[in-house]
C-alpha positions as CSV (number, residue, x, y, z in Angstrom):
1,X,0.0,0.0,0.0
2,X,1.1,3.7,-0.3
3,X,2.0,5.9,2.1
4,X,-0.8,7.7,1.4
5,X,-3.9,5.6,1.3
6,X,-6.2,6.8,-1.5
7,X,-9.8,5.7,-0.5
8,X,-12.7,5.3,-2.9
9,X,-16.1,5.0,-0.9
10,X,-19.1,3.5,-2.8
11,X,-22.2,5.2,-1.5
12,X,-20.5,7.7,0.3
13,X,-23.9,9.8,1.3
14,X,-25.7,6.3,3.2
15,X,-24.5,5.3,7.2
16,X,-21.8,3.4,6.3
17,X,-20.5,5.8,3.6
18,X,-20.9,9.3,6.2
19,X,-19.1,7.0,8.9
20,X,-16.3,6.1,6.5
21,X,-15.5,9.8,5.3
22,X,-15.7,11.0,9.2
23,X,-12.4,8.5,10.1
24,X,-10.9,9.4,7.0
25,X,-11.0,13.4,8.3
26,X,-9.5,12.2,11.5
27,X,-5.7,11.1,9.3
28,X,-5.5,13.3,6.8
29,X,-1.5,12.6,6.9
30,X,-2.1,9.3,6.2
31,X,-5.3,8.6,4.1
32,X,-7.7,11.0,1.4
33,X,-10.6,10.4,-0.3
34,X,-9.8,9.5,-4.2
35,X,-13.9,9.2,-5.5
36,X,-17.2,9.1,-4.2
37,X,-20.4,7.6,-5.2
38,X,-24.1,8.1,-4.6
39,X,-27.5,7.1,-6.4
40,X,-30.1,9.8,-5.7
41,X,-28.7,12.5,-3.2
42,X,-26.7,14.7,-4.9
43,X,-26.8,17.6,-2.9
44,X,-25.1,15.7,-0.5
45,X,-22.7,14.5,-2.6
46,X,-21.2,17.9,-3.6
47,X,-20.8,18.6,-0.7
48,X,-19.0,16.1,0.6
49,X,-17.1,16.4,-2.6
50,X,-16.0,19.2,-2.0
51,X,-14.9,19.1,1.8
52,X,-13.1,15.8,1.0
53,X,-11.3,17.3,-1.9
54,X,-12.4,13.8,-4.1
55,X,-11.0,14.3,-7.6
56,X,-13.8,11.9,-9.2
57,X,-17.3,11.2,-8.5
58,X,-19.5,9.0,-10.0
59,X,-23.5,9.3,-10.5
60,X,-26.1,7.0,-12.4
61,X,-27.3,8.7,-15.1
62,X,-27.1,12.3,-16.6
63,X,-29.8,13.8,-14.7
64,X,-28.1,13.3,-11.5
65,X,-24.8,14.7,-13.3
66,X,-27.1,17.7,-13.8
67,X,-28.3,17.9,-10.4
68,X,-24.7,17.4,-9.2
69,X,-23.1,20.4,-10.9
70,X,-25.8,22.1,-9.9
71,X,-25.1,21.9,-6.7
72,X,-21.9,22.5,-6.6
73,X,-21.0,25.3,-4.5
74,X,-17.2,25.4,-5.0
75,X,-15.0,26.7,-7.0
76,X,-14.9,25.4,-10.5
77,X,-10.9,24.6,-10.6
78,X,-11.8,21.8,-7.5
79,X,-15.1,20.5,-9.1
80,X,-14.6,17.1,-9.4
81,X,-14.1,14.8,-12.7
82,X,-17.9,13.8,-13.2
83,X,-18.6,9.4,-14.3
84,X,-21.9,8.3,-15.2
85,X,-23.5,4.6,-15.0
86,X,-22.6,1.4,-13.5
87,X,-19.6,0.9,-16.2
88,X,-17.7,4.2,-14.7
89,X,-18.9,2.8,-10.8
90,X,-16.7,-0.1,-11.6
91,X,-13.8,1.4,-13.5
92,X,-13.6,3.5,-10.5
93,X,-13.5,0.8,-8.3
94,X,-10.6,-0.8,-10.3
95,X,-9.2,2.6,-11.2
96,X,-5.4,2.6,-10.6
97,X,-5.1,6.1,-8.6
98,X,-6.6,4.2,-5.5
99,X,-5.3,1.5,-3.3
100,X,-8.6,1.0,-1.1
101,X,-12.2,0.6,-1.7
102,X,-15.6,1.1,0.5
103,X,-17.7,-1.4,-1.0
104,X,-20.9,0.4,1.1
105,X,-23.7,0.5,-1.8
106,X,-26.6,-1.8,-0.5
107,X,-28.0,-4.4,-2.5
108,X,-27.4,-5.9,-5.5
109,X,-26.4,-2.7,-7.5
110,X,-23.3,-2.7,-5.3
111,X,-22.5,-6.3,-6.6
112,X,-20.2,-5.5,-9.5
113,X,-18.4,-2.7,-8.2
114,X,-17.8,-4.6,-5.3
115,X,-16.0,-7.3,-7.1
116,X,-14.3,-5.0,-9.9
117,X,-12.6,-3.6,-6.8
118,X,-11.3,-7.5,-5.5
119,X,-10.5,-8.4,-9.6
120,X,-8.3,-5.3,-9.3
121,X,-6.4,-5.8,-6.0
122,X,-7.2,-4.1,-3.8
123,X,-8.0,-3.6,0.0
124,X,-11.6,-4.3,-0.3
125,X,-13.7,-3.0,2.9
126,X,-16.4,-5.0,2.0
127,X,-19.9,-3.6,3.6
128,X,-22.0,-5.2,0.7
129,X,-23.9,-8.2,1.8
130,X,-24.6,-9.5,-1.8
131,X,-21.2,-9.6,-2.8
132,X,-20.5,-12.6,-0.4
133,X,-24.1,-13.7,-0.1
134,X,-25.6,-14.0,-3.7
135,X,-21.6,-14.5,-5.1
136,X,-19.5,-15.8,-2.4
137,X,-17.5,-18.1,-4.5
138,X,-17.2,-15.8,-7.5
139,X,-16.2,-13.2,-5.0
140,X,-13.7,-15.4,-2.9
141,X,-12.1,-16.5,-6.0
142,X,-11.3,-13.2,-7.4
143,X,-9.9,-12.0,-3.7
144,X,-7.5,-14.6,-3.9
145,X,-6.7,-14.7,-8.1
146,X,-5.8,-11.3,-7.4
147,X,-3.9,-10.9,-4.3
148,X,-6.5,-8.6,-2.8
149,X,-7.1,-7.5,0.6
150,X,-10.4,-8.4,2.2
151,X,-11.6,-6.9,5.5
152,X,-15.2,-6.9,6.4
153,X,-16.9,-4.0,7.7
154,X,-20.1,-5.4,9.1
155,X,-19.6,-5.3,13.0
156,X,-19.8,-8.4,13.6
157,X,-17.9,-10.2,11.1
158,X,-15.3,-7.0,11.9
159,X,-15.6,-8.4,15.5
160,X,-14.9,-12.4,14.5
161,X,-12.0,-10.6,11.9
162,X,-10.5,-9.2,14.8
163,X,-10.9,-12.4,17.6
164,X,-8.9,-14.8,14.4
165,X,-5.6,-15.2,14.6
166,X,-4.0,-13.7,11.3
167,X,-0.9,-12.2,10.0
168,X,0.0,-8.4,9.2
169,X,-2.4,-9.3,5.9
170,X,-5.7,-9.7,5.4
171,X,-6.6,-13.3,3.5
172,X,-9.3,-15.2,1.7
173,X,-8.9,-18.4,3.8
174,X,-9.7,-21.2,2.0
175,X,-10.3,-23.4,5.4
176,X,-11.3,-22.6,8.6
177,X,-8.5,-21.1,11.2
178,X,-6.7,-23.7,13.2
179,X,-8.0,-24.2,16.6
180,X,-11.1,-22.9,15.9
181,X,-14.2,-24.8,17.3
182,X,-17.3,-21.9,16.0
183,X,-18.5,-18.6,15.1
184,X,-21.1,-17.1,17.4
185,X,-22.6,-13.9,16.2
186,X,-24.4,-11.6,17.8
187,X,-27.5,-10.0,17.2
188,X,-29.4,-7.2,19.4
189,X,-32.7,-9.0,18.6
190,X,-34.2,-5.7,16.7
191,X,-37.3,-4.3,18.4
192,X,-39.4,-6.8,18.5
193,X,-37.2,-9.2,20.8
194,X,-39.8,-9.8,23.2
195,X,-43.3,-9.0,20.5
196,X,-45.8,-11.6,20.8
197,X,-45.7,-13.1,16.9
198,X,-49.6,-12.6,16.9
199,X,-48.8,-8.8,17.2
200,X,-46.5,-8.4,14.0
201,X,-49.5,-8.5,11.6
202,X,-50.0,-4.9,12.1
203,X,-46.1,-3.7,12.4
204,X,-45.4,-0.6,10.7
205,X,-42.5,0.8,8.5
206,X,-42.1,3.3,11.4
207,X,-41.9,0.5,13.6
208,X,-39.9,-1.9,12.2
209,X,-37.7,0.8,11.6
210,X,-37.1,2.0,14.8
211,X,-33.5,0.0,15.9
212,X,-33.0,0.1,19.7
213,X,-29.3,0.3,19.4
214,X,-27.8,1.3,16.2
215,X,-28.8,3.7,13.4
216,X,-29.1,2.4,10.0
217,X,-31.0,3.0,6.7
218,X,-34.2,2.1,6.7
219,X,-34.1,-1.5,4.4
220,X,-31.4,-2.7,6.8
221,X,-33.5,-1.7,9.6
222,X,-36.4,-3.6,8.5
223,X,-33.8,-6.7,8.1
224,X,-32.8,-6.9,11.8
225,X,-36.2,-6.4,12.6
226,X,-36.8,-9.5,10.7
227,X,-33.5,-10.8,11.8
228,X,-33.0,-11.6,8.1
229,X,-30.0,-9.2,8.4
230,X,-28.5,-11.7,10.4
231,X,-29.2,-14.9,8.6
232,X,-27.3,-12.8,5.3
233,X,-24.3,-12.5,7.8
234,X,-24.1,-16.4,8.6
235,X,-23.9,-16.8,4.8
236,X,-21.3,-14.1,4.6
237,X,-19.4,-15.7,7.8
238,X,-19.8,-18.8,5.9
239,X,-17.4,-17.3,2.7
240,X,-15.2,-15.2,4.7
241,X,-13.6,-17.5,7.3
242,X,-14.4,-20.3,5.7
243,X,-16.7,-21.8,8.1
244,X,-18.9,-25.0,7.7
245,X,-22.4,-23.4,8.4
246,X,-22.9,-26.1,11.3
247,X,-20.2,-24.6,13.2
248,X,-22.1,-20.8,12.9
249,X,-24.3,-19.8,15.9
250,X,-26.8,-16.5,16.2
251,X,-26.8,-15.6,20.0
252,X,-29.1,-12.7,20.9
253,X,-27.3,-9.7,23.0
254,X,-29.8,-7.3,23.1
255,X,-27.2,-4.2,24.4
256,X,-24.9,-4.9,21.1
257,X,-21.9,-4.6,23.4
258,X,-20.2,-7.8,22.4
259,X,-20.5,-8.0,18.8
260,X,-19.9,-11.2,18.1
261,X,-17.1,-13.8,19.5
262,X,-15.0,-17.3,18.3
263,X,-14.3,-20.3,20.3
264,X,-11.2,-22.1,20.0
265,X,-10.6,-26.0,21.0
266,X,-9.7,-25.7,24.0
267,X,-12.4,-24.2,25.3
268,X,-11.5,-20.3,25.5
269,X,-14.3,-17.9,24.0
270,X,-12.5,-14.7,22.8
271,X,-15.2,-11.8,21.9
272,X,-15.0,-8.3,20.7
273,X,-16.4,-5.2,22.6
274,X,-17.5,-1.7,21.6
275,X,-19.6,0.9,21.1
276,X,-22.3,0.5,18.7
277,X,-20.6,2.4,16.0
278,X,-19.8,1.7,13.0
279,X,-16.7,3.9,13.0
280,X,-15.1,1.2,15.2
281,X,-14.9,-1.5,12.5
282,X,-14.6,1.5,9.6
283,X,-11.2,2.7,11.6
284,X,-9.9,-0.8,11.8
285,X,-10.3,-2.0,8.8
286,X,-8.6,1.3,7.1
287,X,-5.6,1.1,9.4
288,X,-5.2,-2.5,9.9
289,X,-3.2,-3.9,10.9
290,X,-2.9,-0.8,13.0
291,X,-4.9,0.5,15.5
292,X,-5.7,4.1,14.6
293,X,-8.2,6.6,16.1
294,X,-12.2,6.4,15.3
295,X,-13.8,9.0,17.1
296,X,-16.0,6.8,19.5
297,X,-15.5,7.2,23.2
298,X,-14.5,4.3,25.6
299,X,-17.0,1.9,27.0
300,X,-18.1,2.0,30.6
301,X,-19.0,-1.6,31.6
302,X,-19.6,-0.7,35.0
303,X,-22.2,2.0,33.9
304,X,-23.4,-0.7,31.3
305,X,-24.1,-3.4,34.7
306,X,-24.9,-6.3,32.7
307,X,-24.8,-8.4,29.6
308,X,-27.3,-10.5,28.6
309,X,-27.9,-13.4,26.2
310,X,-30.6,-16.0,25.0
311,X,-31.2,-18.4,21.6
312,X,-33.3,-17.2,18.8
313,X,-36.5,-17.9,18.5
314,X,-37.0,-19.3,15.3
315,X,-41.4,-18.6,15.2
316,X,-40.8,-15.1,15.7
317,X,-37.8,-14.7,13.4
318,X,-38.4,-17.0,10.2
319,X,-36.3,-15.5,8.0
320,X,-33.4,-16.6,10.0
321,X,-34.2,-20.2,9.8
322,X,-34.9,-19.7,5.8
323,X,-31.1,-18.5,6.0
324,X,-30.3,-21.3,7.3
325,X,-31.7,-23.2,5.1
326,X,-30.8,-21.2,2.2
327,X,-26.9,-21.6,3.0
328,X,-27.0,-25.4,3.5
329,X,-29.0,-25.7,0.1
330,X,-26.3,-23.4,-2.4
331,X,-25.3,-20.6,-3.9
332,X,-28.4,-20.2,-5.8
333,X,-30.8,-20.7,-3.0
334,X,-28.6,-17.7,-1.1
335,X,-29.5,-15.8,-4.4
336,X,-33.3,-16.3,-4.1
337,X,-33.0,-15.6,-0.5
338,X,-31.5,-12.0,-1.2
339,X,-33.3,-11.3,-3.9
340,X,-37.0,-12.2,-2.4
341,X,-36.1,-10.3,0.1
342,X,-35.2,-7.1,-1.2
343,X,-38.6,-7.2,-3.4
344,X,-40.4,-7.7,-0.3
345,X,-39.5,-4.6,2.4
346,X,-39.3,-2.5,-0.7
347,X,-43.0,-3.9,-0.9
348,X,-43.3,-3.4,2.7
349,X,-41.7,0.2,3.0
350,X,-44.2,0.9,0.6
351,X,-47.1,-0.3,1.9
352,X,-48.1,-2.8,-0.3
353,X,-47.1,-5.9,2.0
354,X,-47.9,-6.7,5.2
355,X,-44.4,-7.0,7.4
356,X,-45.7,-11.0,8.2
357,X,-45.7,-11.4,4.2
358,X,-41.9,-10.8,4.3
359,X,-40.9,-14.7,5.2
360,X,-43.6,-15.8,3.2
361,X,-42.8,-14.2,0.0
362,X,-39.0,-15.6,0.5
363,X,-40.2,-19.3,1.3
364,X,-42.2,-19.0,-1.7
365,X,-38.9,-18.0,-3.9
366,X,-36.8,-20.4,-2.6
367,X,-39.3,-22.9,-2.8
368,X,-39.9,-21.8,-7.1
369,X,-36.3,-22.2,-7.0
370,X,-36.1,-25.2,-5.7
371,X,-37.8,-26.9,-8.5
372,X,-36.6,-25.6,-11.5
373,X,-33.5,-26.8,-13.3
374,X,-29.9,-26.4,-11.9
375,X,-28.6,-23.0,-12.8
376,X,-25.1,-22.7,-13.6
377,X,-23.3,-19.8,-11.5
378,X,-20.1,-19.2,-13.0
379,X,-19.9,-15.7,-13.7
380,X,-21.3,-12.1,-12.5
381,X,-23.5,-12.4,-15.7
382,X,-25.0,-15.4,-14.1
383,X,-25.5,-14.6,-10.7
384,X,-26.9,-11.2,-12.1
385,X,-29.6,-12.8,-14.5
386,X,-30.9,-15.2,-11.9
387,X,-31.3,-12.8,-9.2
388,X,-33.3,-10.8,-11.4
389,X,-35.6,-14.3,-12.8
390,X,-36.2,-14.3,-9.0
391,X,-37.2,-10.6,-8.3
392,X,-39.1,-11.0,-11.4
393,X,-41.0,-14.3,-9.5
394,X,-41.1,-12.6,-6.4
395,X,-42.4,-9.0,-8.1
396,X,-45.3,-11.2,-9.9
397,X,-46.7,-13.3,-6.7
398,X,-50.3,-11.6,-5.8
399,X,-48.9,-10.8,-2.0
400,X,-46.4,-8.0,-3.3
């Protein structure tokens, strides 16, 4: 790596994307900001073009390019070199003028970028759920073809990163880590931990939305409400440490203090604790192997009093049991999984589905997929056609 690290962040105006930009501020004689990318909020993005000093910035299409410059409040000698489409997000990715990438862009759309940046080299902070879940293979093979770094940025796979041993290098193992008996990941439960499952039928968007602990977008609030969130990160901690899924465990933690933990052979359980804040896992990942400054204060465990813990329940949370399932069936099934998913809280968001219809529509998908013909997943092209033959499904049934 350089000596000055030169930092694309994909979807630099969502959670992940403000978080990433506010550690990169804290080191500015050690790491910049090379490109940004957002989908719809321009105003946003210029300015955080323009206090980060990014020399490129990439948009979807040329009405947003409009919308950009027209926002642009600096002077015209810093504007910033203008890309359009989802060609110029991943040449950007790839582009040779940076050495690390925030993969942040949620959903599918983030999928090729995402793996641009990994065919390219780079140190991938992957924050992209699809890129491991609906192409985990495809993904994993390219991180290693290449030499590429690969350091997660979801806390809790961040936590399990950090609780491994491992070199001065990040990897793409291709077994699990010696000594290591399982991954337990943590999950705060959302806010309906305790809801009676007769109750849900009226949830709404406002509700589900409504995190107890951290603050997220709104579709990945809707996930941990369902706890689908988390069955997506047993697939992803699956791919990354190369973990049979029989030796992955979901614990609930309902303060997010521990964010998630590894047991080794001989008995010793070794867990990461924090803040919940993102910056944590942002900071480590863009200084790893060192240990560089985040902005998040210290934690007070005395103040904090207790930790507590209990097993899923697997009535109230069915979509992490059809994750379960999903990951012990293939890659495909992991596809519909996603995919489903996404079609139904954009359904529900809307309004159009009630928030009990989101496991249903998602068994149904799974089960469609199930019975048609083995689908070949070799490339992006493939993964990318059937995730839109499910979404297409999923889009059609009567419920959405």
């Amino acid at each position: 790596m350089n000596a000055m690290q030169r930092v694309v962040v994909l979807g630099s105006t969502g959670s992940i994307g403000v978080s990433t930009l506010d550690v990169i501020a804290r080191h500015p004689e050690r790491m910049s900001v090379y490109a940004l990318s957002a989908h719809s909020r321009m105003e946003q993005l210029a300015e955080q073009a323009a206090a980060s000093r990014a020399a490129v910035v990439v948009v979807p299409d040329d009405a947003a390019r409009a919308r950009f410059l027209a926002a642009w409040n600096g002077s015209a000698g810093q504007r910033p070199e203008v890309r359009v489409g989802a060609q110029a997000l991943a040449d950007t990715a790839a582009d040779s003028r940076c050495d690390t990438v925030m993969a942040a862009i949620v959903g599918a759309a983030g999928l090729p970028s995402a793996l641009a940046a990994a065919q390219a080299g780079k140190r991938v902070l992957l924050a992209n759920k699809e890129a491991l879940v609906a192409a985990g293979p495809l993904f994993m093979n390219a991180v290693r073809a290449s030499g590429a770094e690969l350091l997660p940025i979801d806390s809790e796979h961040n936590a399990i990163f950090q609780c491994l041993p491992h070199g001065a290098r990040a990897s793409a193992p291709t077994e699990p880590a010696a000594g290591v008996r399982r991954l337990l990941l943590t999950a705060s439960g959302g806010p309906f931990r305790r809801a009676d499952p007769a109750d849900l039928e009226s949830v709404t968007p406002e509700q589900a939305c409504a995190h107890p602990n951290w603050s997220m977008g709104r579709k990945i609030s809707v996930d941990s409400a369902t706890m689908l969130n988390k069955g997506l990160e047993v697939i992803e901690a699956h791919w990354l440490f190369a973990m049979p899924p029989e030796r992955i465990e979901v614990v609930v933690h309902p303060q997010s203090v521990i964010h998630s933990m590894v047991e080794y052979e001989d008995g010793s359980v070794l867990a990461q604790l924090g803040q919940p804040d993102m910056r944590t896992p942002i900071a480590y990942a863009l200084g790893f192997p060192e240990r560089i400054a985040s902005g998040v204060g210290g934690l007070d465990l005395a103040r904090l009093g207790r930790l507590d813990f209990e097993a899923p329940d697997f009535d109230r949370f069915p979509c992490l049991r059809l994750s379960f399932e999903a990951l012990r069936a293939g890659q495909a099934a992991s596809v519909a999984l996603n995919a489903a998913n996404e079609v139904a809280v954009q359904a529900f968001l809307e309004g159009r589905l009630r928030y009990t219809w989101i496991p249903r529509v998602i068994q149904a998908a799974l089960e469609w997929q199930a019975g048609r013909s083995s689908v070949t997943l070799a490339s992006l092209g493939d993964v990318l056609a059937l995730d839109a033959d499910i979404r297409a499904y999923a889009g059609n049934l009567g419920v959405v």
